[in-house]
C-alpha positions in Angstrom: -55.7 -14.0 69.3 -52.4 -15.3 68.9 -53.9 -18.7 66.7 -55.7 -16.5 64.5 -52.5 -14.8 64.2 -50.5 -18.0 63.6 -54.0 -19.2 61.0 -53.5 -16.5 59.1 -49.4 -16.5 58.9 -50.2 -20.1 57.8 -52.7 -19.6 55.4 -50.6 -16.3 53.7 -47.3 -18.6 53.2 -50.1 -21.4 51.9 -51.4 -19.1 49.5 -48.3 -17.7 48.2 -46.6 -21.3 48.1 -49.8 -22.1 45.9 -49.2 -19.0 43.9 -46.0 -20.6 43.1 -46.9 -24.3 42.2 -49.6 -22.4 39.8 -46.9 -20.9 38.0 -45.2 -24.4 37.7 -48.5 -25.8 36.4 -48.8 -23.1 33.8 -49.2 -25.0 30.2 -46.0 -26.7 29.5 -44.5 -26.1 26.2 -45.4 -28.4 23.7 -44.2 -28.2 20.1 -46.6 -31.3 18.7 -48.7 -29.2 15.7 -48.4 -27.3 12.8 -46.9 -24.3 12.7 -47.5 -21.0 10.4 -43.8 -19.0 10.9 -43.1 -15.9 8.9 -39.5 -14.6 8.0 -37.7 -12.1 5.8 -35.2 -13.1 3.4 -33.6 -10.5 1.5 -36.1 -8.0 2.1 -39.1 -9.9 0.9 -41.3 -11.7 3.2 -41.8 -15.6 3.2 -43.4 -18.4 5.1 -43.4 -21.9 5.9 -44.9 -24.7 7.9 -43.4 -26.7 10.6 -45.1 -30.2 11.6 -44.0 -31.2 14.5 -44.7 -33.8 16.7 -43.1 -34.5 20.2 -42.1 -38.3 21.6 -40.4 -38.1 24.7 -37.6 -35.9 23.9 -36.9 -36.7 20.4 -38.5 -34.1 17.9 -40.0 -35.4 14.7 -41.7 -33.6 11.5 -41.0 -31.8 8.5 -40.6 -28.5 7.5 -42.3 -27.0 4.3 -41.5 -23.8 2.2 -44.3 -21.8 0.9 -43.4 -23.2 -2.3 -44.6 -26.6 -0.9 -41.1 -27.8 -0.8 -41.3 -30.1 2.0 -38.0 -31.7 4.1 -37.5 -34.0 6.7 -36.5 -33.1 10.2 -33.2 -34.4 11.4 -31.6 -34.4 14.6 -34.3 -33.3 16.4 -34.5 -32.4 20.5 -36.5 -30.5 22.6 -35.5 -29.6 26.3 -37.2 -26.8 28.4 -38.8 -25.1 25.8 -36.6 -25.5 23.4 -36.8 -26.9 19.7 -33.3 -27.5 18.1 -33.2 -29.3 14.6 -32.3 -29.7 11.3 -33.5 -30.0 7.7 -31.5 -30.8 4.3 -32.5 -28.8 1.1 -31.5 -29.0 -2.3 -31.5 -25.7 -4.6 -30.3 -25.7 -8.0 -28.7 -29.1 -7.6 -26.6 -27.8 -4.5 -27.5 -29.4 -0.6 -27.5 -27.3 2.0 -28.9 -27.8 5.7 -30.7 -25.3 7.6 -30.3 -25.7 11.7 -33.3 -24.2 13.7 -33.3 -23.1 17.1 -36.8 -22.2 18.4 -38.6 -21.3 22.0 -42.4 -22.5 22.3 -44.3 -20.2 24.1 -47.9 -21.5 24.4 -49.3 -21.1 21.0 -46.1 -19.4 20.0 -42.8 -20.2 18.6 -39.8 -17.5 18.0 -36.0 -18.8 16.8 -33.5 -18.7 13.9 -32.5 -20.4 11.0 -29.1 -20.7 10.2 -27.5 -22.0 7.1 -24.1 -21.5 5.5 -24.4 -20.5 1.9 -21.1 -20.3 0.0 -18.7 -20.3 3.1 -20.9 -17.2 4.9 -22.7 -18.0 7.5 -26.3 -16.4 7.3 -29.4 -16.4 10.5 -32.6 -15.8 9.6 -35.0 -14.5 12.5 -38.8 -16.1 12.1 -41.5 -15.8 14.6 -44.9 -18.4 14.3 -47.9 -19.5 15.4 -49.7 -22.7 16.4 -52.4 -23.4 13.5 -55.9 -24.9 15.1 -56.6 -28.3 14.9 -59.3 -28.0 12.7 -61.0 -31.0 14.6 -61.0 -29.5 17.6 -62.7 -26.4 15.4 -65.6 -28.6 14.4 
């Protein structure tokens, strides 16, 4: 009776010990792809398109408006989940650079976009999704 007991004690901890290296195994976040993100600016709904692709730590890619105004990203790291980068834009003959600060979740990103305009300092919430590969779709 009592090795039953003791079978079953170490089976229990086995399974929830399992339980917990699942967790671990869960899909890493990867930010390699293109991304579809929505904002508001202003009161008027926008988009743009993030391609990103991962190499070791360093984060690559650019970043397009829905205008098809595409920049290059800069500074670019990723680190637990995290995307942190850069892009330079020009408007009206002015540069400005936009820093983004985004958590991958799965097929998910959510961050901000911060940019000083004029000495203010101005964050701009957006929220995405990972587009299909349409290769993988045929």
């Amino acid at each position: 009776m009592r090795t039953l007991l003791a079978l079953g004690l170490v089976l229990g901890l086995t399974a929830v010990t399992r339980g917990d290296d699942k967790k671990d195994d869960k899909k890493k976040a990867d930010p390699t792809g293109t991304w579809k993100c929505e904002m508001e600016i202003m009161g008027m709904k926008r988009t743009s398109t993030m391609k990103l692709k991962l190499d070791g730590d360093k984060l690559t890619g650019t970043v397009a408006t829905q205008e098809g105004q595409e920049a290059k990203v800069e500074d670019g790291k990723f680190k637990d989940g995290e995307a942190t980068f850069a892009v330079t834009r020009e408007r009206e003959g002015n540069k400005f650079t936009v820093n983004y600060k985004a958590k991958i979740d799965g097929d998910s990103v959510k961050g901000t976009a911060t940019v000083n305009l004029g000495g203010e300092e101005r964050k701009i919430e957006f929220e995405g999704k990972r587009a299909k590969d349409e290769k993988k779709d045929k």
